[in-house]
N, C-alpha and C positions, 0 to 999 in steps of 0.2 A: 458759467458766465465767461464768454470769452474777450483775452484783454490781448491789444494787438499795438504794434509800430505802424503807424498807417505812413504812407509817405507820396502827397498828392501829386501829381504834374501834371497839370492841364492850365487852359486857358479858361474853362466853366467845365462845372459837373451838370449842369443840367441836363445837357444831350443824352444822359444816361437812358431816360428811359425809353427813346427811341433805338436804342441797339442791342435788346434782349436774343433776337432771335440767333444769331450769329455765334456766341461765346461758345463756350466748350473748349477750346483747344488745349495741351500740356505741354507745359516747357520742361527738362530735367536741368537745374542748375546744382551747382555743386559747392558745398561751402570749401573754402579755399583753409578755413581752420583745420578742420576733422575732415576732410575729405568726405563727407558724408552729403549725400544725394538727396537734392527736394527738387518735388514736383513744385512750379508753379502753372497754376490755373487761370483760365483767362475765363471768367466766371461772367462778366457781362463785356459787350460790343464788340470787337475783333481785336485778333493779336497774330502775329507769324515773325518768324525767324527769319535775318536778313547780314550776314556777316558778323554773329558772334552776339546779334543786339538782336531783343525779342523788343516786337514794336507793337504796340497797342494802341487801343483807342475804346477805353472801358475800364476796366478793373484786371488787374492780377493779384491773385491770392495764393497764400503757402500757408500753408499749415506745419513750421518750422517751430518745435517748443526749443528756446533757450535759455534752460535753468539759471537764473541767478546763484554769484557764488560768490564766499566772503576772499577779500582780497584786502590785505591790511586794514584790516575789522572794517571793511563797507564791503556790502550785499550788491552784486553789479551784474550788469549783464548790456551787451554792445552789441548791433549789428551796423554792416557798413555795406553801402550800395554803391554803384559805378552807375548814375542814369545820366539819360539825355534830356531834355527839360523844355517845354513850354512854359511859356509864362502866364501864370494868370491876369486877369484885368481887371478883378475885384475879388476880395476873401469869400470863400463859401460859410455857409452858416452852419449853426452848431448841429443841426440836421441833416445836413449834408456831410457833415466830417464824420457823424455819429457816434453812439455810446462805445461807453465803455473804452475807447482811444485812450491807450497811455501816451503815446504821443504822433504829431504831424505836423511834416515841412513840407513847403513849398516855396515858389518863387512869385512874386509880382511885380508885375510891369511899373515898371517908374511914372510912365505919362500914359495910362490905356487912353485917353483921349487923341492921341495924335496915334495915327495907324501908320506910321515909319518907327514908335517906339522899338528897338527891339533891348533894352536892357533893363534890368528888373533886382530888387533886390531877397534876399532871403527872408521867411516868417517863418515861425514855430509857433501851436495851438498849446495853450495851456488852460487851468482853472479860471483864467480874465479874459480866454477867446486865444485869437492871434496875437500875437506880436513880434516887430520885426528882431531879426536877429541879430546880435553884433558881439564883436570879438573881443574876448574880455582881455586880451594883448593891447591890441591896438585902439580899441573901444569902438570902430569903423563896421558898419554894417559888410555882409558878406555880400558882394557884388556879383552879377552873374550876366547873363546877355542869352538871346534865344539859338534855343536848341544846340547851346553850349551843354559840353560832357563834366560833370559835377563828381567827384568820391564826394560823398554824405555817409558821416557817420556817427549815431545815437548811442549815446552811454547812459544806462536811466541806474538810477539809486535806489535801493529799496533801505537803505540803513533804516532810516526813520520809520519807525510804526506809522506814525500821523497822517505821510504823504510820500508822493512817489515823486523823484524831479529827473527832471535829466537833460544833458548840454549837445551841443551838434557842433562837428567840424564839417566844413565845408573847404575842399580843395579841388585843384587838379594843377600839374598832372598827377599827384602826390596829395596826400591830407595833407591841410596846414598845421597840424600839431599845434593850432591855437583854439580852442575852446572858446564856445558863447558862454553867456550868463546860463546861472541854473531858471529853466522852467520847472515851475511845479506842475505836473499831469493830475489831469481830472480825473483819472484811473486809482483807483483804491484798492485792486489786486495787488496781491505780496508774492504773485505766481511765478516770476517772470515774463519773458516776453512768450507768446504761444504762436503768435503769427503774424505775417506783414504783407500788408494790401499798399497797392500800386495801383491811384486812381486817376481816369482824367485820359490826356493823350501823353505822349514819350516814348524813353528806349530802355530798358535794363540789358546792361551788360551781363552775358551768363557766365564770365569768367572773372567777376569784378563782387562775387559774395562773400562776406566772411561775417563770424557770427558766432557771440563765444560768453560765455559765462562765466564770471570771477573779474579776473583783472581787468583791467581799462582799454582791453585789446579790441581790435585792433589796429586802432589808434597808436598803440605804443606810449603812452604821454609818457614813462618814466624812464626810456631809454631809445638813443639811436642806431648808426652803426652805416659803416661805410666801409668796402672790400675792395681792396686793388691789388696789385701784382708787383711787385718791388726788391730789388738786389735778389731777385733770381727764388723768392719765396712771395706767396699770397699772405696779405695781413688783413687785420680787421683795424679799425678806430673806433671804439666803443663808448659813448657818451650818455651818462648815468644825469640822473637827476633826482635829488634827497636819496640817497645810500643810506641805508639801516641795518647794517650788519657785514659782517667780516669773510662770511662762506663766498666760495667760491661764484665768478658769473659765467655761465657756460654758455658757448654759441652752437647753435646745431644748426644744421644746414639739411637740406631733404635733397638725397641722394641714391635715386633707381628706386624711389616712390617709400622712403623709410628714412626717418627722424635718425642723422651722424652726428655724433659729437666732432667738431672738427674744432674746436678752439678753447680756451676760458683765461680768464681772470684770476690766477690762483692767489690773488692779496690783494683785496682791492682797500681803501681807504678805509671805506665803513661807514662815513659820514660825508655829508658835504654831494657838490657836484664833480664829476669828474670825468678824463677822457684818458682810455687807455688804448695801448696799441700791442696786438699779440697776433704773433705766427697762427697761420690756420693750417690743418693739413687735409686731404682727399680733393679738392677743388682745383679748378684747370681756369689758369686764366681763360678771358674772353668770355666763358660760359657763363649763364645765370639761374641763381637757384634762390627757391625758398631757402629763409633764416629764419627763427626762433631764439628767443635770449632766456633763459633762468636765470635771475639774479639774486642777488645775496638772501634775499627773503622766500626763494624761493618761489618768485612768481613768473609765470608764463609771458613773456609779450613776445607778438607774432610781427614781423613785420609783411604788411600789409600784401605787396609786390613783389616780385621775384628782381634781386639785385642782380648784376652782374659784376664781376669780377673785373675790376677796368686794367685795362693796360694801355701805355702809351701808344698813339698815333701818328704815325708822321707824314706829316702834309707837305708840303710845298721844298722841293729843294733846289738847291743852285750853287755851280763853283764861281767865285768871286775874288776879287784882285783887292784886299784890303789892308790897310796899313803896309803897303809893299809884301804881304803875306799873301799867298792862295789860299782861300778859305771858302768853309762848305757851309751855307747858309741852310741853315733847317729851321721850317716851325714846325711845330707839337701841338698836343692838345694836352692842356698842363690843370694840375688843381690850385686855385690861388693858394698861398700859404705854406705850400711842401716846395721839399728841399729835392735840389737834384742834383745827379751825377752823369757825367757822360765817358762812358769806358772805351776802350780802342783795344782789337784784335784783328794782327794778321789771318787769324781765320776764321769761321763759325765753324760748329757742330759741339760736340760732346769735351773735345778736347783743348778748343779753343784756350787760350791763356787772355784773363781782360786784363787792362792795365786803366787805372781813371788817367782821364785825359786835363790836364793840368792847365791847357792853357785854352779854355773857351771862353769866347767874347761874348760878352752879353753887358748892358749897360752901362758903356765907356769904358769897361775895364776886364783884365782878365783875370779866372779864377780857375778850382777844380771844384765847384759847389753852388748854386746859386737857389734864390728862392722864388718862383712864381707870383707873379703879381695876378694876372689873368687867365683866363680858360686857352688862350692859345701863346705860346711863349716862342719868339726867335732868338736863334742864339747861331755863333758862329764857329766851326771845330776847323784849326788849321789842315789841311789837308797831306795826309802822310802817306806815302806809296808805301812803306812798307807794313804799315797796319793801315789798313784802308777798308777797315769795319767798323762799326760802333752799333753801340746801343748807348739808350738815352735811361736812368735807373731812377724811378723814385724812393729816395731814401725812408724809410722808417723814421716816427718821431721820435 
C-alpha cells in the first residue's frame, strides 16, 4: 500500500483524462538535504523543462522513500517544494485526491465567479476533506495570488499510533517559519513518506527540493542563523529556540561539495531562548553557501537556501560643505539593529594601518559608533587628505 505527500496545483483535475497520451517524460531533481538524485515522472498529460522550472499540465510523480525518524521523542519526517501555482476554483473530491493521501495542498481562488479573480487562499486535505489553512502565529489564512512562486513545506507526525497529522508552512522568498494547525491525515501508514505527486497545471522548481527524516527540517523551526563579514572576520548570529542541553551547537557550512565545521557554540545556555554570535572560519565574504546547525541535542537542521555571506555596500556618495566642515556623504546598505564603525587609512592593501574615525555625523550629532535604524544608512565622514580611505565595519554583538 502506497502512502504519498500529494501536493495539488491546478485550477480542475478533470482534464486529466483527456491528456494520457503525451506523459512519459523524466525530470532528475535533486534533494538539496543528502544530495541524492530523484527522477521525477510526468506520468499523465505533459511536462518540459523551461529555466530551472519543470512545467506540467498532468501529474508528476517520484517515487522518493523518506524514512520517518525520532527527533526529541517525535517520529517525523518533512518535504519542501519551491512550486508555481494555479489556483483552483472549486476543491476536488475525495476521488480525485485519492487513497491512501497522507496529505494535500492546494490554493483556491477567493471569488472563481468573477474571471479577473487572480488571488486565492491556501487548503489542506484531511480526515473532514479540505480545509482552509492558517497560521497558528498570526491565526491569518495563508494568502497567495496566481501563478505566484510558493516554498510549501509538510512536516507529518507519526508519534501517535492512532493517527498521522501534519502542519504546512507556506512562504516566499523564504518559509515563514510560522506553522498552520495540525491536520490529521486519513493515511494510517506508520511508513513514512514513500512519494509525492504534483497534480493539476504549475511549475516545480528542480533546485527548490529538500526532504529529510527525523528533525522538523527543513523548515528549521528550532533554530536560525544569519552570516555577515565584520572587523575584518566572518561571523554567525545564531538564534535557538527551547535549548535543552549544554553540548555544544556547531555550524557547518558545505564547502567544494563536503559538510566543514566552520563555527560552534562552545556554552551555550541550555535552557531558554537565545542569540549568539561566533567567529566562522573557511568562508569568503560575498560568497554563498549551504549551512547546517547541530545543536545541543544533537539534532540536524538544514537551512533551507544557500545564505550568503553579507558585507557592506556603498552606494551613493558626495563631498559636501557641512557645518563649515568638507564632508563625504555616504549611504550603505545597513542591517537595522547593529552597531557600526567607520575606520580611516592612508592606505589599502595588507599593510594598511585603520584607525576608527571618531567624528561621523549621523543624526544631529557626532560619534565613533552608531546603530542602524534601517536597511540603508547615511552618514557623513569629515573629509582628510591624509587618510583619505575608509571602510564602514559591522561591529559583532
Amino acid at each position: 500500500m502506497r502512502s504519498y505527500a500529494l501536493m495539488i496545483l491546478s485550477v480542475s483535475v478533470i482534464f486529466f483524462a483527456g491528456l494520457y497520451s503525451q506523459a512519459g517524460n523524466t525530470f532528475p531533481v535533486t534533494n538539496k538535504v543528502d544530495n541524492v538524485e530523484h527522477t521525477f515522472t510526468n506520468t499523465l498529460g505533459t511536462a518540459l523543462l523551461e529555466d530551472g522550472m519543470i512545467v506540467f499540465e498532468g501529474e508528476l510523480v517520484a517515487d522518493m522513500p523518506v524514512a520517518a525518524a525520532y527527533t526529541n521523542n517525535k517520529l517525523l519526517a518533512s518535504v519542501q517544494l519551491v512550486v508555481q501555482i494555479k489556483l483552483f476554483d472549486e476543491l476536488p473530491g475525495a476521488t480525485d485526491v485519492g487513497e491512501n493521501v497522507q496529505g494535500a495542498v492546494l490554493a483556491l481562488n477567493d471569488a472563481p465567479e468573477n474571471p479577473d479573480s487572480t488571488t486565492g487562499t491556501f487548503y489542506a486535505y484531511g480526515t473532514n476533506g479540505w480545509g482552509q489553512l492558517t497560521n497558528s502565529v498570526t491565526s491569518e489564512p495563508y494568502a497567495t495570488y496566481e501563478n505566484k512562486t510558493n516554498i510549501v513545506t509538510m512536516i507529518f507526525d507519526y508519534t501517535d499510533s492512532d493517527a498521522i497529522t501534519y502542519r504546512v508552512d507556506v512562504g516566499n522568498p523564504t518559509p515563514s517559519g510560522q506553522l498552520s494547525q495540525t491536520i490529521t491525515s486519513p493515511a494510517t501508514s506508520k511508513t513514512g513518506i514513500n512519494s509525492i505527486a504534483l497534480s493539476g497545471i504549475g511549475a516545480l522548481d528542480v533546485g527548490g527540493l529538500a526532504a529529510v527524516g527525523g528533525s522538523p527540517v527543513p523548515l528549521s523551526l528550532g533554530m536560525s542563523l544569519s552570516v555577515y563579514y565584520a572587523s575584518n572576520t566572518v561571523w554567525a548570529t545564531v538564534n535557538t529556540v527551547s535549548e535543552n542541553g549544554h553540548d555544544p551547537i556547531r555550524i557547518h557550512a558545505k564547502i567544494g561539495g563536503a559538510w566543514v565545521l566552520v563555527g560552534s557554540v562552545d556554552k551555550p545556555y541550555g535552557e531558554g531562548d537565545h542569540a549568539y554570535t561566533v567567529p566562522l572560519s573557511g568562508l569568503v565574504p560575498g560568497e554563498s553557501y549551504m549551512f547546517k546547525i547541530e545543536d545541543e541535542e544533537s539534532r540536524t537542521f538544514f537551512i533551507p537556501e544557500p545564505l550568503q555571506v553579507q558585507v557592506i555596500q556603498i552606494g551613493e556618495t558626495a563631498v559636501e560643505t557641512w557645518m563649515e566642515m568638507q564632508m563625504l556623504s555616504v549611504v550603505f546598505n545597513s542591517k537595522p539593529g547593529k552597531r557600526y564603525q567607520v575606520k580611516i587609512s592612508e592606505s589599502l592593501g595588507a599593510a594598511a594601518s585603520w584607525t576608527v574615525e571618531n567624528n561621523v555625523y549621523i543624526n544631529g550629532g557626532f560619534t565613533n559608533e552608531f546603530t542602524a535604524v534601517g536597511e540603508q544608512t547615511q552618514i557623513r565622514i569629515p573629509v582628510n587628505k591624509n587618510k583619505a580611505f575608509f571602510r564602514i565595519f559591522m561591529l559583532k554583538d
